[in-house]
C-alpha positions as CSV (number, residue, x, y, z in Angstrom):
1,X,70.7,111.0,-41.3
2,X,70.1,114.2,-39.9
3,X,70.7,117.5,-41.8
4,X,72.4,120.7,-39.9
5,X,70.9,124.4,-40.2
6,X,73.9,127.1,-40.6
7,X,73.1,130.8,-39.0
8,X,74.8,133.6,-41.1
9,X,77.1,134.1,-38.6
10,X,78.6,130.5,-38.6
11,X,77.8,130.7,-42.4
12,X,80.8,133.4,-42.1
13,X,83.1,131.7,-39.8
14,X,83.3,128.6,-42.7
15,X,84.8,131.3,-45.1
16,X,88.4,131.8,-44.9
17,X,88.5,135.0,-47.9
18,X,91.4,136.6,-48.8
19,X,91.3,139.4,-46.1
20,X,91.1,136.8,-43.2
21,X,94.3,134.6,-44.1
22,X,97.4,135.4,-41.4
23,X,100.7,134.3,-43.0
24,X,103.6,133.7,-40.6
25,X,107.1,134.0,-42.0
26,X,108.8,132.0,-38.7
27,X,106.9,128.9,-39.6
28,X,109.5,126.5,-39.9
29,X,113.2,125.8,-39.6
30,X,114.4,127.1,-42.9
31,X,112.8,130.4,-42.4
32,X,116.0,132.4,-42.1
33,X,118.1,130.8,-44.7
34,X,119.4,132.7,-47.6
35,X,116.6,132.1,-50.4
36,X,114.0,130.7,-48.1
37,X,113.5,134.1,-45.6
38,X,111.2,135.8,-48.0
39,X,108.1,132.9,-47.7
40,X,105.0,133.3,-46.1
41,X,103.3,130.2,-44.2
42,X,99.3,129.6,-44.6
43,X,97.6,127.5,-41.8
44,X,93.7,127.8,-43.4
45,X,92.2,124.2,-42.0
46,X,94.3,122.6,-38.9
47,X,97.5,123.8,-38.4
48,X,99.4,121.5,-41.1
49,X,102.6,120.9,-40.3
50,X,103.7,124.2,-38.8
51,X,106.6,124.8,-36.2
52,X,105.2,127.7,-34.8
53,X,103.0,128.6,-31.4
54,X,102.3,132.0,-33.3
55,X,101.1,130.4,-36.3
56,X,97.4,131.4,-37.2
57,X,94.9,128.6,-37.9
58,X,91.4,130.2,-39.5
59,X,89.6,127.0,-38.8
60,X,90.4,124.4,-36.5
61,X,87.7,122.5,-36.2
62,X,89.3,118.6,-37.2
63,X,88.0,117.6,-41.1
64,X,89.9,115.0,-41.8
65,X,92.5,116.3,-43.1
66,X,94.8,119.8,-43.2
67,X,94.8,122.8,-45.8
68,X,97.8,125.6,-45.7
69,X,99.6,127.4,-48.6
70,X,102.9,128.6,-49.0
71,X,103.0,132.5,-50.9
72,X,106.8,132.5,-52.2
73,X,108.2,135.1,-54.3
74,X,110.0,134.4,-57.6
75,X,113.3,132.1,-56.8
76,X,112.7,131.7,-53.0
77,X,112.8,127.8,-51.8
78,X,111.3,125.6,-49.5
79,X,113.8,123.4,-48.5
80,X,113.9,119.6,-48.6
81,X,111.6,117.8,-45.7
82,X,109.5,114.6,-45.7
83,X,105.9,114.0,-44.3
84,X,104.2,110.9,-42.9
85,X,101.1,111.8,-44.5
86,X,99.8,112.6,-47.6
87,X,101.1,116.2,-49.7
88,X,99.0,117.7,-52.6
89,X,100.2,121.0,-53.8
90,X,97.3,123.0,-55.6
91,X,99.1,125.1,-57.5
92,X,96.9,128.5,-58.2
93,X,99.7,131.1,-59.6
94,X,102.8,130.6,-61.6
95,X,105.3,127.9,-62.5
96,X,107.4,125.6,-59.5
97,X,109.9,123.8,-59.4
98,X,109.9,120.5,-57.4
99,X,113.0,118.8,-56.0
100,X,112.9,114.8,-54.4
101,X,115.2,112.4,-53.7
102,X,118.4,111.4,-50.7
103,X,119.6,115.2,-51.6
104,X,116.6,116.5,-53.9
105,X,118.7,114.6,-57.1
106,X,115.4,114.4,-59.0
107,X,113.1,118.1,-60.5
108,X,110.3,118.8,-62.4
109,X,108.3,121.8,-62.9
110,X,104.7,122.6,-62.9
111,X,102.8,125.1,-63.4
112,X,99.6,126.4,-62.7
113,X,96.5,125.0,-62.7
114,X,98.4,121.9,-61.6
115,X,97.3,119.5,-59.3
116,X,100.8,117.4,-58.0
117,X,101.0,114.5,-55.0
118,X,104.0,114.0,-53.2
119,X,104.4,110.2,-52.0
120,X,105.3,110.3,-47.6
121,X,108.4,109.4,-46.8
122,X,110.6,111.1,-49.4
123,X,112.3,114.0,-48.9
124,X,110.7,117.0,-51.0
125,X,111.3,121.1,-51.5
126,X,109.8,123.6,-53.9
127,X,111.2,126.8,-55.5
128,X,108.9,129.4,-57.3
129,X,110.5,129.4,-60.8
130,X,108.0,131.9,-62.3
131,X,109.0,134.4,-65.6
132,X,106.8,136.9,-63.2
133,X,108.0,138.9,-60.1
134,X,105.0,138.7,-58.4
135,X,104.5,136.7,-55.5
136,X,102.8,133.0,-56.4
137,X,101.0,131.0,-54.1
138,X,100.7,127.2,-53.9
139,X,98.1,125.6,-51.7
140,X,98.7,122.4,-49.7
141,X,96.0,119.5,-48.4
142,X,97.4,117.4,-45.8
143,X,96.2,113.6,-45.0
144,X,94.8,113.3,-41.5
145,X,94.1,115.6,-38.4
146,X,97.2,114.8,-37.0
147,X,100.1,115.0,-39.6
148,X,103.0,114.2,-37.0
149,X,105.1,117.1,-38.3
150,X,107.9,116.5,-40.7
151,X,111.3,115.7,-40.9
152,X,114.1,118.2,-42.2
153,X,116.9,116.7,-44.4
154,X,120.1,116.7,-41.8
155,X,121.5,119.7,-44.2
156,X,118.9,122.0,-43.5
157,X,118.9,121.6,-40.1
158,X,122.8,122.4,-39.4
159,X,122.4,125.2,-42.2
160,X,120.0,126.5,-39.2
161,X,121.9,126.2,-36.5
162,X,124.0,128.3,-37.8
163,X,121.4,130.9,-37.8
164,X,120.7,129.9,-33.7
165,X,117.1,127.9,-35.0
166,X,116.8,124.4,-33.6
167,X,113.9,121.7,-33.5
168,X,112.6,120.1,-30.2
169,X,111.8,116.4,-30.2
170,X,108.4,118.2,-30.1
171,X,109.1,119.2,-33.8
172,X,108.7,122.6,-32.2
173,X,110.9,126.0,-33.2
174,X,113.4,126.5,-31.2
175,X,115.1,130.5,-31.6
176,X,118.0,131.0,-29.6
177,X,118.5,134.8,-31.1
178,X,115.2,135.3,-30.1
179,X,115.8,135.0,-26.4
180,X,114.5,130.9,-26.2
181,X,116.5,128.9,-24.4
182,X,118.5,125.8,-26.1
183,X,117.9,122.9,-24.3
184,X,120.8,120.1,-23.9
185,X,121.1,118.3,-27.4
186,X,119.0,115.3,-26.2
187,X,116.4,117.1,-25.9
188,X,117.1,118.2,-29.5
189,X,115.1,116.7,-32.3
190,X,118.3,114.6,-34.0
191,X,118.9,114.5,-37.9
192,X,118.2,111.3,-39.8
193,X,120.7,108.8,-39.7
194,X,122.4,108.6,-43.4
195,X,121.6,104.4,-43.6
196,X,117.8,105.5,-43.0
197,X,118.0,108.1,-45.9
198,X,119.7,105.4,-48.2
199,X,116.9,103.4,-47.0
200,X,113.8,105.9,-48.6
201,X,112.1,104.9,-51.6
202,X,113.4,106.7,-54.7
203,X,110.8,107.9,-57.4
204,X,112.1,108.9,-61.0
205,X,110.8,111.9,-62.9
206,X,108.4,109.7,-65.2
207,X,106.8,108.5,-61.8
208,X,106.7,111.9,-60.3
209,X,104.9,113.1,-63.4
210,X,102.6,110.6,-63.2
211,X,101.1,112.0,-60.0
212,X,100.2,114.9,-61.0
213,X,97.5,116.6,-63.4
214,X,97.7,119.5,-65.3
215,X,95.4,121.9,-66.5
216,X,95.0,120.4,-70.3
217,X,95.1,116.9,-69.2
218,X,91.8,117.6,-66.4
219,X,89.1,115.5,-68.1
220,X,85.8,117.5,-67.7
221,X,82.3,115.5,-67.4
222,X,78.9,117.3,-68.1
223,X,77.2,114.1,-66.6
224,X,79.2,113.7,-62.8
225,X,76.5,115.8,-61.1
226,X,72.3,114.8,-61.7
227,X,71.0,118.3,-62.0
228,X,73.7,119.1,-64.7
229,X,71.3,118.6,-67.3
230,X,68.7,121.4,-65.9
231,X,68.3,125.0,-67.3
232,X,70.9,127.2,-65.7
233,X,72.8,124.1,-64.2
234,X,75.8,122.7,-65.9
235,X,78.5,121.9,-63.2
236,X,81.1,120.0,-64.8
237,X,83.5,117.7,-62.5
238,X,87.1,116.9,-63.2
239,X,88.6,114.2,-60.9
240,X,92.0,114.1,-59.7
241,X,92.7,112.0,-56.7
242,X,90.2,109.1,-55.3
243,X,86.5,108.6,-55.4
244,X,84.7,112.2,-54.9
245,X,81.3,113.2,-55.4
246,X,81.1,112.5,-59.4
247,X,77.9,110.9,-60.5
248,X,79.6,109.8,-63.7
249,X,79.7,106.3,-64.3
250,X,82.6,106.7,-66.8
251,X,84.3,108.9,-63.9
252,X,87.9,107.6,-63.7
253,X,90.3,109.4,-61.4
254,X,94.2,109.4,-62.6
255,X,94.9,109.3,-58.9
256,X,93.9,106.4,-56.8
257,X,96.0,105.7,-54.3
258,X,94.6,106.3,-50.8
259,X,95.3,109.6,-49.4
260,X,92.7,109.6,-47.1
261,X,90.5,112.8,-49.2
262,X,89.4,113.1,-52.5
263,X,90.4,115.5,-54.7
264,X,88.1,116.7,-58.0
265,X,87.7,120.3,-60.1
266,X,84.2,122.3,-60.2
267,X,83.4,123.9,-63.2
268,X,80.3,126.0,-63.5
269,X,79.8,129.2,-66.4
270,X,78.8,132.6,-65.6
271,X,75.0,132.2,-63.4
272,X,74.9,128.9,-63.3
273,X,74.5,126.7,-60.6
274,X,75.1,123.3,-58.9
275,X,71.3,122.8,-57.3
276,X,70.8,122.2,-53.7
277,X,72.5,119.1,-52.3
278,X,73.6,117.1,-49.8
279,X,76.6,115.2,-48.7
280,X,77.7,113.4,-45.6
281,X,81.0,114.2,-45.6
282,X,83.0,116.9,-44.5
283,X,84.4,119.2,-47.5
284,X,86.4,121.7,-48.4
285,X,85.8,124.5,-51.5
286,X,89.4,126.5,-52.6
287,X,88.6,129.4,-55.0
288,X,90.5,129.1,-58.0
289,X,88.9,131.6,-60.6
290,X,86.1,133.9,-60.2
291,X,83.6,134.0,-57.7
292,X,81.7,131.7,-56.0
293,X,78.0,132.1,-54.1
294,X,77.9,129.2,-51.6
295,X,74.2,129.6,-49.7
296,X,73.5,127.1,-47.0
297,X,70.3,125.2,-45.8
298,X,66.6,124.7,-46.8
299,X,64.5,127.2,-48.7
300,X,63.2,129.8,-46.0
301,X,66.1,129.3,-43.7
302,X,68.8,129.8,-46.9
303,X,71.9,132.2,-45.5
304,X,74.8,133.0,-48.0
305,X,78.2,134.1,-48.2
306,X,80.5,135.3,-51.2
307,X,83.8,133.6,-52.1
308,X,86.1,135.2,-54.2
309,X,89.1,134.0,-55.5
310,X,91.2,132.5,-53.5
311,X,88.7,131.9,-50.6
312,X,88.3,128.3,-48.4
313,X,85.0,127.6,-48.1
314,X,84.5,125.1,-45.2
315,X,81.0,122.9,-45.9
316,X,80.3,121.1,-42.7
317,X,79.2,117.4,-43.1
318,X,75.0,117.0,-43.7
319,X,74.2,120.5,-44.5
320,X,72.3,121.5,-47.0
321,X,74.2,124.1,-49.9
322,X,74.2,125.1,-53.3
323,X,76.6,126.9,-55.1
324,X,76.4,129.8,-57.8
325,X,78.7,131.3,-60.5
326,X,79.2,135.2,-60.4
327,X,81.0,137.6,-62.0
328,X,82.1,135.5,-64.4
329,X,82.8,131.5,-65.2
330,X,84.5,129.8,-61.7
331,X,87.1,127.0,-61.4
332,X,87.2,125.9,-57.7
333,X,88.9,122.4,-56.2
334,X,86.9,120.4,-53.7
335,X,88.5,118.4,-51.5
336,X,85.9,115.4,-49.4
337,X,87.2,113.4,-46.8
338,X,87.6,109.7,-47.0
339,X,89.1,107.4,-49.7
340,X,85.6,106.3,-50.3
341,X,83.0,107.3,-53.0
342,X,80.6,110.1,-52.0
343,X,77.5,110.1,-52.4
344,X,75.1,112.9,-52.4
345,X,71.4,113.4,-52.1
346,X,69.3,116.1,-53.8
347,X,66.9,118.6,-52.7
348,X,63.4,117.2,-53.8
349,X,62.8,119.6,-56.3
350,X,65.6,119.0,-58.0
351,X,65.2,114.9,-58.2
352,X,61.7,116.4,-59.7
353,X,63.2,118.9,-62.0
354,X,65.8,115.8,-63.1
355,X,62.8,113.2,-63.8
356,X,60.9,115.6,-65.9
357,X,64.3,115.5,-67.6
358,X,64.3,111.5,-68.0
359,X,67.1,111.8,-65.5
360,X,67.5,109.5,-62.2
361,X,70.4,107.3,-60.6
362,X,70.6,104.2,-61.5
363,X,70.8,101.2,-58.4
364,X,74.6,102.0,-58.0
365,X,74.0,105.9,-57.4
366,X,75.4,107.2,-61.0
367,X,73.2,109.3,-63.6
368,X,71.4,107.2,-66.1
369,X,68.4,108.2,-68.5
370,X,65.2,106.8,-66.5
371,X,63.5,105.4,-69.8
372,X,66.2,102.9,-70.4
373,X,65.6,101.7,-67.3
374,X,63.5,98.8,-66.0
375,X,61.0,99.5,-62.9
376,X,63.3,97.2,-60.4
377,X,66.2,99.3,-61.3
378,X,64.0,103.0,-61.2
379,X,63.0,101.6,-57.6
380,X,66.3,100.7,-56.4
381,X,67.7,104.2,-57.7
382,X,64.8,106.3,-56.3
383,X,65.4,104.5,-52.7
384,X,68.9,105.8,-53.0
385,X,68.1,109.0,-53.6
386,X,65.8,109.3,-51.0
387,X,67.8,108.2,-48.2
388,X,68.0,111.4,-46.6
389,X,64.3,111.4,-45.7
390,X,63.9,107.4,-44.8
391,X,66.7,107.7,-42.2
């Protein structure tokens, strides 16, 4: 396994901070409906599931799967569409109210910091149902490179047409006012068939509920990363969805079902750190409260970059970072690709630092005290840890 060195310039081009984000407001085919003009379309990682040539992707280098966010202010809607991969809203600011079912029969609301997946194939919409004014924002991850696109619920598309907005087969925009051209209607991207939408799979409120995680019900572990226990150190991990990077052998994610990424909280006070690492996998860092000092590669070639809130932070697969707390306690969501558990391997001097500490990983890669440990099973944990260097 060989490990990547980052320049500060592509250091830079893996942050996607709040001055760098491009929203487009003709993203899909709702976009000029009463209630739904007013929102603002994020592509961050991969275009998503926009229907837009104009729409501004940040990164798009493939990760595995697709990152976006929707800004909406207070009581605009995003109307009721279905994907073929998975959904996870991130909600960052203020309280939403989702809508599922044949005609969006079915609500609940949520409210931030909420963590919500969306099964595929139902249809789904959203309306920003904050006491605020302000403008919220809700992030999105996507499953896959390829999403497909989405299908709009056969009333949102005639409520468009009236408005002269249309959808090629191509799942592309089509804007007659706008001088395109309308194509004959078999070219036109045809509205599900009412037997198929009787057909769907129809989730109750109770199940919807359970698919999501709220902010009181994260369950925080001081023992899911192996230099947690060092001076200055601390990162705490809160799964959410699938396997991540947690070293915790109690580590039980509420969300299991494959969606093709993991998804877990960071937690780290003011100054402290998570030590250098590895991982093999591509991931994703969103912002979520305070600021975060992400500093690539080995000690002499070290480059950093600063990520306030709100930032992506893009963390290429095999590279060497570590990440830092400023200005305050930080809250971000990482995001890993694959279903799989992750496994990460630790700068030397940390696996050092953590042994002085009676800390090591035990033969299954999860943080156990080294003295309760017999010699077979400090061998076998040691090798794992040191894969980096024998490969």
């Amino acid at each position: 396994m060989k490990s990547i060195t980052l320049t500060s310039a592509q250091a830079r081009s893996r942050l996607v901070a709040p001055q760098d984000m491009v929203s487009c407001n003709l993203a899909f085919i709702d976009c000029k409906l009463p209630g739904s003009h007013l929102k603002q379309n994020y592509s961050f990682i991969g275009p998503g599931v926009t229907q837009s040539s104009a729409q501004v992707v940040n990164i798009p280098e493939p990760h595995g799967f697709n990152i976006g966010a929707a800004a909406m202010p207070k009581g605009v809607t995003n109307n009721l569409h279905l994907h073929f991969t998975a959904e996870v809203f991130l909600i960052h600011e203020g309280s939403w109210r989702f809508r599922w079912g044949a005609n969006g029969e079915h609500e609940a609301e949520f409210s931030a910091p909420a963590i919500l997946s969306i099964p595929t194939w139902i249809f789904r919409g959203f309306t920003n149902v904050s006491k605020e004014d302000t403008c919220g924002m809700v992030y999105t991850v996507l499953g896959g490179n390829n999403t497909g696109g989405i299908i709009w619920h056969p009333s949102i598309l005639e409520a468009a047409s009236e408005h002269g907005l249309y959808l090629s087969k191509d799942n592309m925009l089509i804007d007659v006012n706008a001088g395109d051209v309308l194509p004959e209607p078999s070219a036109l991207l045809p509205p599900l068939a009412a037997e198929e939408i009787a057909a769907l799979r129809d989730y109750s409120v109770e199940e919807m509920r359970q698919r999501a995680v709220t902010g009181e019900a994260r369950q925080w572990s001081s023992e899911g990363l192996l230099d947690a226990v060092l001076p200055g150190h601390g990162g705490e991990i809160a799964p959410v969805i699938g396997y991540g990077i947690s070293q915790d052998k109690h580590s039980a994610p509420p969300l299991t079902q494959p969606h093709g990424f993991s998804v877990e909280w960071l937690r780290l006070q003011a100054e402290h750190q998570v030590g250098r690492h590895l991982c093999p996998d591509v991931q994703v860092i969103m912002v979520f409260k305070g600021t975060l000092e992400v500093t690539w590669n080995q000690a002499g070639e070290e480059v950093s970059i600063i990520a306030p809130e709100r930032s992506i932070v893009s963390l290429p697969a095999n590279s060497w970072r570590r990440y830092r707390a400023i200005d305050g306690g930080t809250e971000c969501i990482l995001t890993t690709q694959g279903d799989q558990r992750k496994r990460l391997y630790w700068d030397e001097e940390i696996l050092q630092q953590a042994r002085a500490c009676n800390r090591g990983l035990d033969p299954d890669g999860y943080v156990s005290k080294l003295d309760i440990l017999p010699a077979t099973a400090r061998r076998a944990g040691a090798k794992i840890e040191s894969l980096v260097e024998e490969e």
